[in-house]
C-alpha positions in Angstrom: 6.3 -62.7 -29.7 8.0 -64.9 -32.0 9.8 -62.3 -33.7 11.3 -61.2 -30.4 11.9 -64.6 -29.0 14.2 -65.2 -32.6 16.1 -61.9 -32.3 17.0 -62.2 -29.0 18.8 -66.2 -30.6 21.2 -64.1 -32.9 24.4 -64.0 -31.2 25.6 -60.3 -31.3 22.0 -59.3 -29.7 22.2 -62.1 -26.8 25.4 -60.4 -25.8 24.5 -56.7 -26.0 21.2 -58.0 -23.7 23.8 -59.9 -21.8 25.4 -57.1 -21.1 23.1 -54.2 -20.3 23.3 -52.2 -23.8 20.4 -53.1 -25.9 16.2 -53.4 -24.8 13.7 -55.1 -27.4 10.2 -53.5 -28.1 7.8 -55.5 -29.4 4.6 -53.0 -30.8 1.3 -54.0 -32.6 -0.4 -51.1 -34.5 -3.7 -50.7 -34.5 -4.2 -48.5 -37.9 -7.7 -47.6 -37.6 -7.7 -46.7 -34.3 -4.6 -44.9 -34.3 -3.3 -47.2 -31.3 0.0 -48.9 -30.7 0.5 -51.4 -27.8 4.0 -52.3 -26.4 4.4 -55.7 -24.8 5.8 -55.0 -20.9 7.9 -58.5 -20.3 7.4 -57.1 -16.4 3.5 -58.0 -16.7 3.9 -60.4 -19.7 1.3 -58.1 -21.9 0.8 -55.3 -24.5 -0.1 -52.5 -22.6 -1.2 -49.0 -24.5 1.8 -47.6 -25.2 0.1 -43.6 -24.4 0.0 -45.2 -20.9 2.9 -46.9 -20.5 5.7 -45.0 -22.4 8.7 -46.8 -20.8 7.3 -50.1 -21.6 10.0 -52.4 -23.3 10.0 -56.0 -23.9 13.4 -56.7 -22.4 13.6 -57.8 -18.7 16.2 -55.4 -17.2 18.5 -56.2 -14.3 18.9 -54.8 -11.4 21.1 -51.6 -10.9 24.2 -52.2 -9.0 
């Protein structure tokens, strides 16, 4: 989480979020198990990303 919260500081990504072109994922590997979890900023959690392929960690704006 930290990771995203700094990325999302630099200037050229706050824009391109501003403006609709770029989503974050945020994903924590699991190597033994063969898992990875994507955090959903919808629900505020990492959800198994097998369930949940659209999952992104960047809350999108409505469509006009």
């Amino acid at each position: 989480m930290a990771q995203l919260n700094n990325i999302k500081t630099h200037p050229s990504v706050a824009l391109a979020l501003d403006q609709g072109r770029l989503t974050l994922h945020g994903w924590v590997y699991d190597i033994g198990e063969g898992s990875i979890e994507a955090y959903d900023a919808a629900s505020g959690r990492f959800v198994d990303l097998v369930e949940y392929p659209e999952t992104n960690a960047t809350v999108l704006a409505a469509a006009a």
